[in-house]
C-alpha positions as CSV (number, residue, x, y, z in Angstrom):
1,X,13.8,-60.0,-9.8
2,X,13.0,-56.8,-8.0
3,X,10.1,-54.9,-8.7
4,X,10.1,-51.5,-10.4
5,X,9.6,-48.8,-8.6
6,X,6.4,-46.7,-9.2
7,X,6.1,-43.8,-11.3
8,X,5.8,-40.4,-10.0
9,X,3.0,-38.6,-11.3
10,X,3.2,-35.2,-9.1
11,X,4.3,-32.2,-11.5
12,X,7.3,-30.5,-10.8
13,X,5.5,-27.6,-10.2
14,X,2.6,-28.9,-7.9
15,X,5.5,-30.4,-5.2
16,X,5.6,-29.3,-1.9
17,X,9.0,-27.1,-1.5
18,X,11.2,-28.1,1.1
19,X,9.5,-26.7,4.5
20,X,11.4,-24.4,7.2
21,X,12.0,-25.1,10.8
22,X,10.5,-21.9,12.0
23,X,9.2,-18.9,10.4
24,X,8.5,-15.3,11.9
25,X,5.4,-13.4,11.4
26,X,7.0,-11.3,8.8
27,X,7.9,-14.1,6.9
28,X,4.2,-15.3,6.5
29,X,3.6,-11.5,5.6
30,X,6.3,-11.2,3.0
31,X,5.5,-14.8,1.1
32,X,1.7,-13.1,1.0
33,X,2.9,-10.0,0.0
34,X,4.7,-12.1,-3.0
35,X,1.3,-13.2,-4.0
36,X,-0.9,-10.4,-4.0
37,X,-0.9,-8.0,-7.1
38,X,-2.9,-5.5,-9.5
39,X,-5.7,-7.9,-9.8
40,X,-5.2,-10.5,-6.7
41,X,-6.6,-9.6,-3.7
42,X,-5.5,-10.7,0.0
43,X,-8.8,-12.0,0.3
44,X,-8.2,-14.5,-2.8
45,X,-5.4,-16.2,-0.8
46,X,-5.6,-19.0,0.8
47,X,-3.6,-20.2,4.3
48,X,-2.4,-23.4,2.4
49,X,-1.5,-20.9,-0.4
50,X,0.8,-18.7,1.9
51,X,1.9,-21.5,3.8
52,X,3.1,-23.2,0.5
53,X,4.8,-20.0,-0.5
54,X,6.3,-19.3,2.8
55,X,8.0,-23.0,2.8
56,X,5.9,-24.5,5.8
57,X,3.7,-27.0,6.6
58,X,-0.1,-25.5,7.0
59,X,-0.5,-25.9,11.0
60,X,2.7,-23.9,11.1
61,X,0.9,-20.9,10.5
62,X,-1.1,-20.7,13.5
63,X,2.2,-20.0,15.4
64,X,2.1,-17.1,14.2
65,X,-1.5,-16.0,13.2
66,X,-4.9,-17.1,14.3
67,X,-6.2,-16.8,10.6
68,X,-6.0,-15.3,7.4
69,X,-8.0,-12.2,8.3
70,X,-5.0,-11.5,11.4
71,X,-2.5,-12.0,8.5
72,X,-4.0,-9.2,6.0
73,X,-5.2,-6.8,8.8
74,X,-1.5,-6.8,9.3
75,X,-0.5,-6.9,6.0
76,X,-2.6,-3.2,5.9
77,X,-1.1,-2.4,8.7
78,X,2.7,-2.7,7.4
79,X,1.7,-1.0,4.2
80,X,0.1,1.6,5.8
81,X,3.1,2.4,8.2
82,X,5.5,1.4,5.5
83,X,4.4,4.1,2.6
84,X,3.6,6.8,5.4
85,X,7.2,6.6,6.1
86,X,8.8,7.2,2.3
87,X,6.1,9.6,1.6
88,X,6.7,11.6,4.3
89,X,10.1,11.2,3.9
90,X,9.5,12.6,0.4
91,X,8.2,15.8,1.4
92,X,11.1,16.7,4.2
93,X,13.6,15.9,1.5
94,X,11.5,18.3,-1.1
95,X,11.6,21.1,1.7
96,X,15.2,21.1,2.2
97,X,15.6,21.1,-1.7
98,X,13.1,23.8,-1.7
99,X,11.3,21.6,-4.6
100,X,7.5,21.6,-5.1
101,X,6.2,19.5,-2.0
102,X,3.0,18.6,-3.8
103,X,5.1,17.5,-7.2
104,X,7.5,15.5,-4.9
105,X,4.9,13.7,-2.8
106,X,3.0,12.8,-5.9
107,X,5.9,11.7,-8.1
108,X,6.6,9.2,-5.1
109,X,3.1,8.3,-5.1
110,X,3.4,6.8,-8.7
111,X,7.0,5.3,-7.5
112,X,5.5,2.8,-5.1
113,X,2.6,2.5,-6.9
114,X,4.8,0.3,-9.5
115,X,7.4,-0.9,-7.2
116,X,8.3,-4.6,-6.4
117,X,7.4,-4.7,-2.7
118,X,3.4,-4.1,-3.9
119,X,2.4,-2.2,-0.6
120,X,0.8,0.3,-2.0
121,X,-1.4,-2.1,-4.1
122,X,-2.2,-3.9,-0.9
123,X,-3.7,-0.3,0.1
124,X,-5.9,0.2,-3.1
125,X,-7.0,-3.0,-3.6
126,X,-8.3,-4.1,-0.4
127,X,-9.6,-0.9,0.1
128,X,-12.3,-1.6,-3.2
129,X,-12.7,-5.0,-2.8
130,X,-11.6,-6.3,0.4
131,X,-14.2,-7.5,3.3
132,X,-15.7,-5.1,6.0
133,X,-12.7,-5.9,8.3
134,X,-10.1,-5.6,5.7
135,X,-11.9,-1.8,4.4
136,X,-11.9,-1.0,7.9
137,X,-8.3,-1.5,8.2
138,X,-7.5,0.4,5.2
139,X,-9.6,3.5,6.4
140,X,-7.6,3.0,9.4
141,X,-4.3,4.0,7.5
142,X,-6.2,6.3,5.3
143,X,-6.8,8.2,8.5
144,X,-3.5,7.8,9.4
145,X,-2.5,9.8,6.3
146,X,-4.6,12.8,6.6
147,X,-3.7,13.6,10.4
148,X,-0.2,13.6,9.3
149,X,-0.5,15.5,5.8
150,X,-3.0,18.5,7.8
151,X,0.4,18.7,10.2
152,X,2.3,19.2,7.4
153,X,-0.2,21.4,5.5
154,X,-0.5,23.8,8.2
155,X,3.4,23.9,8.6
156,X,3.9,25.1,5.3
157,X,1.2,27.2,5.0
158,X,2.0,29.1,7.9
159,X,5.6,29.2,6.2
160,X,4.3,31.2,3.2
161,X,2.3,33.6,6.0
162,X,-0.6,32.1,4.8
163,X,-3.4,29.9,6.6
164,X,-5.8,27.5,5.3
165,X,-9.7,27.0,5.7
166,X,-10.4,23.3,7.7
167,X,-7.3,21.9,7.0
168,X,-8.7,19.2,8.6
169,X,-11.1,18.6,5.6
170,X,-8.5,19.8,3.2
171,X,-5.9,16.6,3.8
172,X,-9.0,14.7,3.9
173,X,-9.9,15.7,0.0
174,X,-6.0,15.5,-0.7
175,X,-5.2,12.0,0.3
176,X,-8.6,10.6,-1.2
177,X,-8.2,12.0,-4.5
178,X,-5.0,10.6,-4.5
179,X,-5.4,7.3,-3.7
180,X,-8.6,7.2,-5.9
181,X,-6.3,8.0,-9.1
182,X,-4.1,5.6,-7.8
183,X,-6.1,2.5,-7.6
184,X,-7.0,4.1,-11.5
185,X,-3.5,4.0,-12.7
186,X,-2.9,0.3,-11.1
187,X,-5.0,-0.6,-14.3
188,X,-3.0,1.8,-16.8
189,X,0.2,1.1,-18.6
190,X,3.4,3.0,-16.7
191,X,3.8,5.0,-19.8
192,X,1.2,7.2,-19.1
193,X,2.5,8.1,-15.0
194,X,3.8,11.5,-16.2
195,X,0.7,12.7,-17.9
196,X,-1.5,11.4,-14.4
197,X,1.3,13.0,-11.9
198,X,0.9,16.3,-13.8
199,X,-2.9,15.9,-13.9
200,X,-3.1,14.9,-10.2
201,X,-0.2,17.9,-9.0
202,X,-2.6,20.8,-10.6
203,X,-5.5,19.1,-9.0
204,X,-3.9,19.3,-5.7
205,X,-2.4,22.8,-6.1
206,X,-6.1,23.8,-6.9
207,X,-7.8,22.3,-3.4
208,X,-4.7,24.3,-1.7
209,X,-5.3,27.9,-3.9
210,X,-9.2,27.3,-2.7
211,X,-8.5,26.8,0.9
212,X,-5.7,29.6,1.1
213,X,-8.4,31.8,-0.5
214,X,-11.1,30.7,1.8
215,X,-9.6,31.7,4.4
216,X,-8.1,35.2,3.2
């Protein structure tokens, strides 16, 4: 009589998903991407975790990355580049519109703040509670940000006949507020975006009407 087989006692949920051949970096970054949120850092994840979630075996990952850290430096990176891009995108679209570049910028702000892709809470997040290499990184793009947005500040100041006072220290002040209200509203309910974009648009027009004054 042949013996019964024995009984599997693995959950459903706890199997290992069918693994991939090969995998590109981006891969690895998207499946950790799809695991960080609101309230999970990258520095909660584990490389068995992303390597679960990307669909390969754990030694796989060094293929690609030499350790977690590489992964979420890049992972900063991408967001950084990634939300430069619309945002700045944003404002060259609300010049040819002739729409309030401040209003625009912000409004797009709060738009990737709640979108899918979670970039932008890679940003925040790592940047309160991430290590000293992961903050680093984040001040990295942060940087990024201002040396772009004084560009663009000059521009349109000098559009208007107008000139501002350290511009420099003015996109500094800009993109710092901003991000601090946004890693605020990452803990608030979506319904209360308008009342924080119109908040955070006077605040910015005010740092603007102080520097053009300054320097009159």
């Amino acid at each position: 009589m042949r013996a019964p087989e024995p009984a599997i006692d693995t959950p459903i949920e706890d199997a290992v998903p069918v693994r991939r051949a090969g995998i590109s970096r981006q891969d690895l970054l998207a499946a950790a991407l799809r695991l960080v949120g609101p309230h999970r850092s990258l520095s909660s994840l584990s490389l068995r975790e992303v390597a679960r979630e990307a669909g390969i075996a754990p030694n796989s990952f060094y293929r690609q990355f030499r350790d977690m850290d590489e992964l979420a430096v890049a992972l900063i990176d991408l967001a950084g580049r990634s939300l430069r891009q619309i945002i700045g995108q944003a404002r060259r679209r609300a010049l040819r519109a002739e729409r309030s570049v401040i209003r625009t910028s912000v409004e797009t702000f709060m738009e990737q703040l709640r979108a899918d892709d979670k970039l932008l809470h890679v940003l925040l997040r790592e940047g309160m509670v991430g290590s000293d290499a992961f903050k680093a990184a984040v001040e990295r793009e942060l940087s990024y940000f201002e040396d772009e947005l004084k560009v663009d500040l000059i521009r349109l100041a000098a559009a208007d006949g107008a000139t501002l006072h350290e511009p420099a220290l003015v996109s500094k002040a800009i993109t710092r507020l901003v991000f601090a209200a946004g890693a605020t509203a990452m803990d608030l309910p979506p319904e209360r975006d308008p009342e924080l974009v119109e908040q955070l648009s006077t605040m910015l027009r005010m740092i603007l009407t102080g520097s053009r004054a300054m320097a009159a």
